[in-house]
C-alpha positions as CSV (number, residue, x, y, z in Angstrom):
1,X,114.3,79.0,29.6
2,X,116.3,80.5,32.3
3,X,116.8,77.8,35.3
4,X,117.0,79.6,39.0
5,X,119.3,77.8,41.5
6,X,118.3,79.4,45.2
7,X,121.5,78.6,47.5
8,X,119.6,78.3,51.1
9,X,121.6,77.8,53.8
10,X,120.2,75.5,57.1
11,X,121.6,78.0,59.3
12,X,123.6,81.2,58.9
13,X,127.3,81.3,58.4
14,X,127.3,77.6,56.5
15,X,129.3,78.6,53.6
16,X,126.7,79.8,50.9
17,X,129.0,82.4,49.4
18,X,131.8,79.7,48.6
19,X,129.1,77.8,47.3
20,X,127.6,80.1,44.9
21,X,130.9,80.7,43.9
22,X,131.8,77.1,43.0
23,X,128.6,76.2,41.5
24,X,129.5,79.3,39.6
25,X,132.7,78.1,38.3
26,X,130.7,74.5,37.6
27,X,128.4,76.3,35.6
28,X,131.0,77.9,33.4
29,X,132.8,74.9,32.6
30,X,129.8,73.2,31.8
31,X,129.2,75.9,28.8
32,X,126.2,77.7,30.3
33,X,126.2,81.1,30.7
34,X,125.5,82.1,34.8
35,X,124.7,85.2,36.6
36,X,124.6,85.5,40.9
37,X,122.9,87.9,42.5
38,X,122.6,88.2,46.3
39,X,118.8,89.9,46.5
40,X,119.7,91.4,50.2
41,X,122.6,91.6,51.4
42,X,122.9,92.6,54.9
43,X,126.6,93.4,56.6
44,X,129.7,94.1,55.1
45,X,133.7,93.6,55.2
46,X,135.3,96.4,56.5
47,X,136.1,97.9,52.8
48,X,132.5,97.7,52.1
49,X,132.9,94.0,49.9
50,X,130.0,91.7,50.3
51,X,129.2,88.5,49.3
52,X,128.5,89.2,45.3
53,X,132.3,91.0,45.7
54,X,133.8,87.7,46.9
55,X,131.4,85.6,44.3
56,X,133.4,88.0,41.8
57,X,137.1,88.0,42.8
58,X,136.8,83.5,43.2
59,X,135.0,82.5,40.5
60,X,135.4,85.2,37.8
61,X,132.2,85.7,36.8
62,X,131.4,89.5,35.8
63,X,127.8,89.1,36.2
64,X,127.6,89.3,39.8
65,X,124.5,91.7,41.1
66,X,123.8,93.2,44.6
67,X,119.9,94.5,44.7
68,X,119.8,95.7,48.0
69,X,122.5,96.5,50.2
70,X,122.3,97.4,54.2
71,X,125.1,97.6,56.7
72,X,123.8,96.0,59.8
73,X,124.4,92.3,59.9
74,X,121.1,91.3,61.1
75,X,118.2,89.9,59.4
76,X,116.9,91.5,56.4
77,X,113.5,92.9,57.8
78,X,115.4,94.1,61.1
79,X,118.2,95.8,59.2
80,X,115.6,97.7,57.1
81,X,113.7,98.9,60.4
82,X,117.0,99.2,62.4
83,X,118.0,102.1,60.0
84,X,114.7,102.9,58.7
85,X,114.8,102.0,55.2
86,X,112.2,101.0,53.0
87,X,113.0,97.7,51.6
88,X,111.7,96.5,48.4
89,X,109.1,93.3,48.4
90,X,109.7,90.2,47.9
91,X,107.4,90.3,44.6
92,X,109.6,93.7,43.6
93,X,113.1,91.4,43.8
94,X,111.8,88.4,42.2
95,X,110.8,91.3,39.1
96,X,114.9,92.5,39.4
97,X,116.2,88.9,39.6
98,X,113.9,87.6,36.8
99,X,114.5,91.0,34.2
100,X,118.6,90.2,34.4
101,X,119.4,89.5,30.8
102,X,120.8,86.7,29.0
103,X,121.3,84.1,31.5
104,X,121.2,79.9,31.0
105,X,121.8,79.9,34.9
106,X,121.0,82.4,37.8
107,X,122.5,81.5,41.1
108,X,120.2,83.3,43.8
109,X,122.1,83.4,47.2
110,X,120.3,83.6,49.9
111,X,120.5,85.6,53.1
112,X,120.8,83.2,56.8
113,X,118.2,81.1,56.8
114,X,115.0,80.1,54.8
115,X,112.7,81.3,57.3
116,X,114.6,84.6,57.4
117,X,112.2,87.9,56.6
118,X,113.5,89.4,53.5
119,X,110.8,92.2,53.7
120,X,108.6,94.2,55.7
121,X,105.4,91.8,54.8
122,X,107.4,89.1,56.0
123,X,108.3,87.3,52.9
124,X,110.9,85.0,52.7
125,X,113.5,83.3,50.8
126,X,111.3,80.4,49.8
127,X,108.7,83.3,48.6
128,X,110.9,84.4,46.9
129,X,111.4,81.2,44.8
130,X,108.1,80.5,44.3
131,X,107.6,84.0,42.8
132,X,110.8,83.3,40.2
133,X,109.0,80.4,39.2
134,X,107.3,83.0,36.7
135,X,110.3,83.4,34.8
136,X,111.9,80.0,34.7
137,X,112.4,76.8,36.3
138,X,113.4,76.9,40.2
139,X,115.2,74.3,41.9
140,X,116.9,74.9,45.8
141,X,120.8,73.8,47.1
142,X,120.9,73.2,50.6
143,X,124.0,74.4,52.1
144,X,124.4,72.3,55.5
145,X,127.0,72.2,58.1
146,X,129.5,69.0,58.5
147,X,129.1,68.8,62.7
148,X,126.8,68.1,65.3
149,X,123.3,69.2,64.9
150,X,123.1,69.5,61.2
151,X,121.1,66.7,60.9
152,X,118.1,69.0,62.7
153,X,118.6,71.7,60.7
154,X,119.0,70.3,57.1
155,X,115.6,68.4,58.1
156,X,113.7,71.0,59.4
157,X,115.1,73.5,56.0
158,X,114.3,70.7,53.7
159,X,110.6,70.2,54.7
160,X,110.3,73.4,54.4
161,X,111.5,74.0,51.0
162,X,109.4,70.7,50.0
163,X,106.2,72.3,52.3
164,X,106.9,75.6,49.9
165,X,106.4,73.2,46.7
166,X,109.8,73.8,45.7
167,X,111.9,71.4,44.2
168,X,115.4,70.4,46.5
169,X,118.1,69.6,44.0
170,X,120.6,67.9,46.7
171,X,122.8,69.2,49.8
172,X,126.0,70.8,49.7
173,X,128.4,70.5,53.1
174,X,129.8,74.3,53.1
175,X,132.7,73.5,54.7
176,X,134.3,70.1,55.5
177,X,137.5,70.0,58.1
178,X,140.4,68.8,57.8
179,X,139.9,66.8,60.8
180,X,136.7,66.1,60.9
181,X,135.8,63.9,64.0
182,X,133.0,61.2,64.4
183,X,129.7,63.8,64.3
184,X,131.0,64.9,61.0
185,X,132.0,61.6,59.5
186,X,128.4,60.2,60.4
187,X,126.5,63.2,59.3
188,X,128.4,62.5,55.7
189,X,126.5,59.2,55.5
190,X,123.0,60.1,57.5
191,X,122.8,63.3,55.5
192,X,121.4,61.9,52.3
193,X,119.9,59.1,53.7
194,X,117.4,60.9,56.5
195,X,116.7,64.0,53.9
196,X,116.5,61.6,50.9
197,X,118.5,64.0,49.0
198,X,121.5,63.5,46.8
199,X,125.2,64.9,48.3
200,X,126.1,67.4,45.4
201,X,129.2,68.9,47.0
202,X,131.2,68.4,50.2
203,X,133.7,72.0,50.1
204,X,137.4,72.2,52.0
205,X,137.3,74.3,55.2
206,X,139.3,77.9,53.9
207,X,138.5,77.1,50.3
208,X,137.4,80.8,50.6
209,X,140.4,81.7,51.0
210,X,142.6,80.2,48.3
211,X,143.5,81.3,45.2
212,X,141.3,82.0,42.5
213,X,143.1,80.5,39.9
214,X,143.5,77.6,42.4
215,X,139.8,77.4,43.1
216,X,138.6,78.0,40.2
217,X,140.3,74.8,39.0
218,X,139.9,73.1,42.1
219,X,135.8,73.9,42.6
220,X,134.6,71.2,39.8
221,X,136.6,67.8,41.9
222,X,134.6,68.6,45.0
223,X,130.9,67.6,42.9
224,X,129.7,64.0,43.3
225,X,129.3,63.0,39.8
């Protein structure tokens, strides 16, 4: 049976995409075949690359899907009215991500936040996972920030994942800096113990931007266990 991992971020901008790409990369050395798909992706680099592009190029993985693209880097439902494009349902991508073939592991990346509308009925990310649960087993990756105020909005994003009746498989910190001062260093520890969650992953600041080779072998040293 096909297990989902939904990458949710507690905020926008958190590091999801580097995080997707190293579970990736974990998932591949562990012998299981992965797929990622980004169900909406909303703005784009300059030469038209989004997220599933970079997901690509770091972790090498050739099964990278896109199922909705718009160019406005806004929220999902906004984007959609902003240029007046019909967007799919929620219950319409949950069909795409769950017919994708051959697959021991589908990372689903999500787009900002959990509470963020993916489509016009106002469906969300967490929807979304609880429709996939059709097709497989679904389990959510926090992706948190290091600084202060993290602690707010990983707790406020993990009740509401739990509230959904989805199961949390642990946090990820999306970026940790090289630097980091006494907020960060505290929100290591109080991270796991106020959400009750496990800390998979704590990722460099700029791991985005090194190397593929170099991340693909460095990706596996920054999981606990």
């Amino acid at each position: 049976m096909t297990r989902y991992v939904v990458v949710a971020g507690a905020d926008t901008g958190v590091g999801k995409t580097v995080t997707v790409a190293a579970l990736a990369v974990l998932q591949a050395r562990a012998g299981r075949s992965v797929s990622v798909v980004k169900p909406v992706q909303t703005g784009l680099l300059p030469d038209g690359a989004g997220d599933v592009d970079a997901v690509r190029s770091l972790a090498g993985v050739p099964r990278a899907y896109e199922l909705v693209r718009l160019p406005d880097p806004l929220a999902p439902e906004s984007a959609a009215r902003r240029t007046g494009v019909d967007i799919p349902t929620v219950a319409d991508l949950a069909e795409r991500v769950g017919a994708l073939p051959g697959n021991d592991v589908v990372l689903v990346e999500g787009t900002g936040g959990v509470a963020v509308r993916l489509d016009g009925d106002g469906r969300t990310l967490l929807d979304l996972g609880r429709a996939l649960q059709w097709h497989g087993d679904v389990e959510v990756v926090v992706v948190v920030r290091a600084g202060l105020g993290t602690l707010n909005h990983t707790s406020l994003t993990v009740d509401a994942v739990r509230t959904a009746d989805l199961d949390v498989a642990g946090l990820v910190v999306g970026s940790w800096p090289d630097d980091p001062d006494l907020a960060a260093r505290s929100n290591r520890e109080d991270l796991p113990r106020i959400t009750g969650l496990p800390l998979l992953a704590v990722l460099p600041a700029g791991a985005g931007a090194l190397d593929p080779r170099d991340f693909q072998q460095r990706a596996p040293t920054w999981f606990s266990g």
